[in-house]
C-alpha positions in Angstrom: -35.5 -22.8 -27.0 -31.8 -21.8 -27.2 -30.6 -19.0 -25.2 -29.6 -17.2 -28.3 -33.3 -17.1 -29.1 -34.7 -16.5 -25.5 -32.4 -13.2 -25.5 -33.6 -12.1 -28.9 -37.2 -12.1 -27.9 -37.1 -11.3 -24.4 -35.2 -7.9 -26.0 -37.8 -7.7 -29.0 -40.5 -7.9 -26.0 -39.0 -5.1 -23.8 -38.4 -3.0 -26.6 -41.7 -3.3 -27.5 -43.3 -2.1 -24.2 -40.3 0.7 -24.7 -42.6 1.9 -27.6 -45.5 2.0 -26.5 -44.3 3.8 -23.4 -42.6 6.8 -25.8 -46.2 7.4 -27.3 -48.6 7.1 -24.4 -46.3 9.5 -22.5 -46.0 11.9 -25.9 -48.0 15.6 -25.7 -49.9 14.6 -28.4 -50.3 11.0 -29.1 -51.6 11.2 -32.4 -49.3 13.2 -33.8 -46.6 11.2 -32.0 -47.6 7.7 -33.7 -48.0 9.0 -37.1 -44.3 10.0 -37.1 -43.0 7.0 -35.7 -45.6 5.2 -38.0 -43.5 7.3 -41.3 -40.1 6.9 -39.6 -40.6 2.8 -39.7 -42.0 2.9 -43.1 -38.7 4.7 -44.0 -36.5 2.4 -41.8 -38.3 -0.4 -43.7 -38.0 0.9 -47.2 -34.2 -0.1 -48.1 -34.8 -3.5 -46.5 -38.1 -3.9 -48.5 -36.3 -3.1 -51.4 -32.9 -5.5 -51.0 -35.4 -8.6 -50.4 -38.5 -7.4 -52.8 -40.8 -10.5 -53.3 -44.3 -9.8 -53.2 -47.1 -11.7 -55.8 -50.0 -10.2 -56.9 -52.2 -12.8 -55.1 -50.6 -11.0 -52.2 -52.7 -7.6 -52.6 -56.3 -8.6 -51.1 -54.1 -9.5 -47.9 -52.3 -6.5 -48.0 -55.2 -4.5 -48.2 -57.3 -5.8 -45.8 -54.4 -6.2 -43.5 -54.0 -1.9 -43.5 -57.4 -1.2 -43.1 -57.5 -3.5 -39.4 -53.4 -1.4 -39.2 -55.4 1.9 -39.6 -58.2 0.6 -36.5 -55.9 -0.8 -34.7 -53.1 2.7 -34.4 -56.9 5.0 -34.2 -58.1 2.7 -31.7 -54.3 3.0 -29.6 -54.3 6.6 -30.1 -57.7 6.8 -28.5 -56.9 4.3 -25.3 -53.8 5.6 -24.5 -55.2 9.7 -24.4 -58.0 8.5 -21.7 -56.9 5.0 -20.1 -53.8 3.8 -18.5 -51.3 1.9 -20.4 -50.8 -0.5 -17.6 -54.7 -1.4 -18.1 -54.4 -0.8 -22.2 -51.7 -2.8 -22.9 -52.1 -6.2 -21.5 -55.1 -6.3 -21.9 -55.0 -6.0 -25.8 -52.2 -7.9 -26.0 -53.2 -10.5 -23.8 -56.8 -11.0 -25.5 -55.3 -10.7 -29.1 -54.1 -14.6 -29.0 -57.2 -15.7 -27.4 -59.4 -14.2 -29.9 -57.0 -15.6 -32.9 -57.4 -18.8 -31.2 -61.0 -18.7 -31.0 -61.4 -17.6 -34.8 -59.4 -20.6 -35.5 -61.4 -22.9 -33.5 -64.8 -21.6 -35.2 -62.8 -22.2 -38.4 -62.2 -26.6 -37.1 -59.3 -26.3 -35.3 -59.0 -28.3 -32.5 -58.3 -26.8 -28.8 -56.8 -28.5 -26.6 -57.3 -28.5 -22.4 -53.4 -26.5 -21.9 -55.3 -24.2 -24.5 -58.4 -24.2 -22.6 -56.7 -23.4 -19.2 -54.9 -20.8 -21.4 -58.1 -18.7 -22.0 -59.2 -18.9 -18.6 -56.1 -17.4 -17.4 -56.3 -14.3 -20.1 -59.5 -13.9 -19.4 -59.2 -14.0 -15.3 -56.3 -11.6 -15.7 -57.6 -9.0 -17.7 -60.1 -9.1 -15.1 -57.7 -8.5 -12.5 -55.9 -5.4 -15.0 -59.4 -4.2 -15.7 -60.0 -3.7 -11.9 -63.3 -5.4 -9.7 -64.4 -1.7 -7.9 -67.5 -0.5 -9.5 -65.3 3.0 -10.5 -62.9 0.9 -12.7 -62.2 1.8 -16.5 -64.8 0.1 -18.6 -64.2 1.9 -21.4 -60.3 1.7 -21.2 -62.0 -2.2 -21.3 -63.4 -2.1 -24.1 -61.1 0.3 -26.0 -57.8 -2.5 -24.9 -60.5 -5.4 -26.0 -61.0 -3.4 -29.5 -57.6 -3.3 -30.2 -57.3 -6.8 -29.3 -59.6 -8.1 -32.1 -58.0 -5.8 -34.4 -54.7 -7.3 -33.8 -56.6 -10.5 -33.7 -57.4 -9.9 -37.2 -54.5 -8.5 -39.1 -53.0 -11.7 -37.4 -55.1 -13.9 -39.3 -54.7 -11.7 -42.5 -51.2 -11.7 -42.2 -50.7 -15.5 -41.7 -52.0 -15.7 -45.0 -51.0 -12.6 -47.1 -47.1 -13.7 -46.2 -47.6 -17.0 -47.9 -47.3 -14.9 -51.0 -44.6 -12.1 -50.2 -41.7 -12.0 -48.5 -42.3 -10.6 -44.6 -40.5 -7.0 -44.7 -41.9 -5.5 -48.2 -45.4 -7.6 -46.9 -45.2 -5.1 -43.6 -43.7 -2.4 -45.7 -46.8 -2.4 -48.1 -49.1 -2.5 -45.6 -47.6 0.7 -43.4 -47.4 2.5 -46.0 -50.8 3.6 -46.7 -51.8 3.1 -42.6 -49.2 6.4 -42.5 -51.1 8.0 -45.6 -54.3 7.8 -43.9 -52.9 8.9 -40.7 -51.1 12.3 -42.3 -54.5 12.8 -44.3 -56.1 12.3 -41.2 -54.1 15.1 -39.6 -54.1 17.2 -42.7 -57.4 17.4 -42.7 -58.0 19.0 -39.3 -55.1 21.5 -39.6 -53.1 19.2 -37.5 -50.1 18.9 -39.7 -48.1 21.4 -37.3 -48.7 19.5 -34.6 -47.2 16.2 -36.6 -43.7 18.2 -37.4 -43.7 19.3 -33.5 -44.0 15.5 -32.6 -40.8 14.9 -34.9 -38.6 14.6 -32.3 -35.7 12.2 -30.1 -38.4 10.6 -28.8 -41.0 9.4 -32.1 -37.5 8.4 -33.7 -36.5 6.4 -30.7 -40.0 4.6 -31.0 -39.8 4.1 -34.7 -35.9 2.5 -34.0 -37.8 0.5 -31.5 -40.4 -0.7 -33.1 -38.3 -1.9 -36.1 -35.5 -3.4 -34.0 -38.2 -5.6 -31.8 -39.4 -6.4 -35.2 -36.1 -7.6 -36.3 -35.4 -9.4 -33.3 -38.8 -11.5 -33.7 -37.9 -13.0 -37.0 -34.4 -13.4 -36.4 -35.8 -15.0 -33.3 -37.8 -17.3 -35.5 -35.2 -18.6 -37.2 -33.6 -20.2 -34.3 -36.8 -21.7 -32.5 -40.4 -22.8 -32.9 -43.2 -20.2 -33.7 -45.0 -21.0 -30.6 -42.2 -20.8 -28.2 -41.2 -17.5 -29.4 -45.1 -16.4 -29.2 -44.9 -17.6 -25.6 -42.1 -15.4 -24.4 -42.5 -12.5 -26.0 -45.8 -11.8 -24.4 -43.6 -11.0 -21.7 -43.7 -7.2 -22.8 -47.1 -7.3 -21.2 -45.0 -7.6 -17.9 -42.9 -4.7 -18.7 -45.4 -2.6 -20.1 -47.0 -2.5 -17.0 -43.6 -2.3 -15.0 -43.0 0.6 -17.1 -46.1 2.4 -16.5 -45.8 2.7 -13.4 -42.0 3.7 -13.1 -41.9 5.6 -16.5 -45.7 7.0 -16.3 -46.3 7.2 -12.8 -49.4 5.3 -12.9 -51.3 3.2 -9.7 -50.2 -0.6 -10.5 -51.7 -2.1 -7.7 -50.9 -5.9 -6.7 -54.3 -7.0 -8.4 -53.1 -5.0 -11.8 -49.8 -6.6 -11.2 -51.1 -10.5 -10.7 -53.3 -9.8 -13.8 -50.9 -9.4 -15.9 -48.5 -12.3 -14.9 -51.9 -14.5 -15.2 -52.2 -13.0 -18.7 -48.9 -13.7 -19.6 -48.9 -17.4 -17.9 -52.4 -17.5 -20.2 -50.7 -16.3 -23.7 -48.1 -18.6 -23.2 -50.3 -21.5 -22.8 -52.4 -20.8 -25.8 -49.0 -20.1 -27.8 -47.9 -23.9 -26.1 -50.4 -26.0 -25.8 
């Protein structure tokens, strides 16, 4: 991978972990991510617009793409107002490329043993993040392991909805209505002051993040192979929890801490091998 590339994603990757940090440490996380979920969709629009290239064939994809969107913000909301992020994050992360791996493999694709060792890795570390004392946060678990099959999911959509659309109006199209269900969501309960309190420094920052680590991915992808760029930018599982526990004061203990390198070490063997 040229350095050129390495840079890009290793940024895309902290920046990521940035935003995630900005709305589990928001008031009101809800309200939070559905204005940094309208700010991208705005930040996405005149791009969209300049390189507009979506076919019709592209709509299923779309659709079913912004339904997993909606479970997969509704799910984060959720995890991040009861569990840590430090246990959230890599865990979902780390089990998303496992699970797209598996679906692939139920599908006839073939896995190899660096794949293999891979999933054991993930799968020792999450237990390691997740915590062996009989007081550990199961359902932080199984909330992270949620999200992970939803990203799991739009991930498979997606590799197939952008063979008929350009990438940005692709993403565009499916935000769009994931932020309409999120403001009727809030609209619904009376919660739509607490959406233009959350409209803030902060929810803009994580929108500018979002779409910047974004960027940074596919300009990535133009300089080196899909896999190797999957490989390092699972790295924001490192600074995720990094920044949890400087950013969000929470207990990262040296288990939590080998976890999430193994998960890391795991991702990037599945991504790899």
């Amino acid at each position: 991978m040229p350095l050129s590339a390495f840079l890009l994603v290793l940024a895309a990757a902290v920046l990521h972990a940035s935003w995630n940090v900005i709305l589990a440490r928001a008031p009101d996380i809800a309200a939070a991510t559905t204005v940094a979920l309208g700010l991208s969709v705005l930040l996405f629009a005149p791009v969209a617009v300049l390189t507009w290239d979506v076919d019709a064939a592209a709509l299923p994809w779309i659709a079913a793409s912004a339904l997993l969107e909606i479970a997969y913000f509704a799910l984060l909301t959720t995890a991040y107002g009861r569990s840590d992020l430090s246990l959230v994050y890599p865990v979902a992360r780390g089990s998303a490329p496992v699970l797209v791996l598996v679906g692939a493999a139920i599908v006839g694709t073939t896995i190899g043993w660096i794949q293999a060792v891979g999933v054991l890795l993930v799968g020792g570390g999450i237990v390691l993040v997740r915590g062996l004392s009989g007081d550990a946060d199961a359902a932080g678990l199984l909330l992270a392991l949620a999200i992970g099959a939803s990203i799991a999911g739009y991930t498979l959509v997606d590799n197939e909805g952008v063979e008929h659309a350009r990438v940005i109006p692709y993403f565009e199209l499916v935000l769009v209505p994931v932020a309409i269900a999120a403001l009727t969501w809030h609209a619904a309960r009376g919660r739509l002051p607490r959406v233009r309190a959350a409209i803030g420094w902060m929810t803009f920052g994580a929108s500018i993040f979002a779409f910047v680590a974004y960027a940074f991915v596919l300009a990535a992808l133009t300089l080196a192979s899909a896999p190797a760029v999957a490989a390092v930018r699972e790295t924001s599982v490192l600074f995720a929890v990094a920044l949890g526990a400087l950013v969000l004061h929470e207990q990262v203990d040296r288990a939590r801490a080998i976890g999430a390198a193994a998960v890391v070490l795991g991702v990037a063997l599945v991504a790899l091998g």
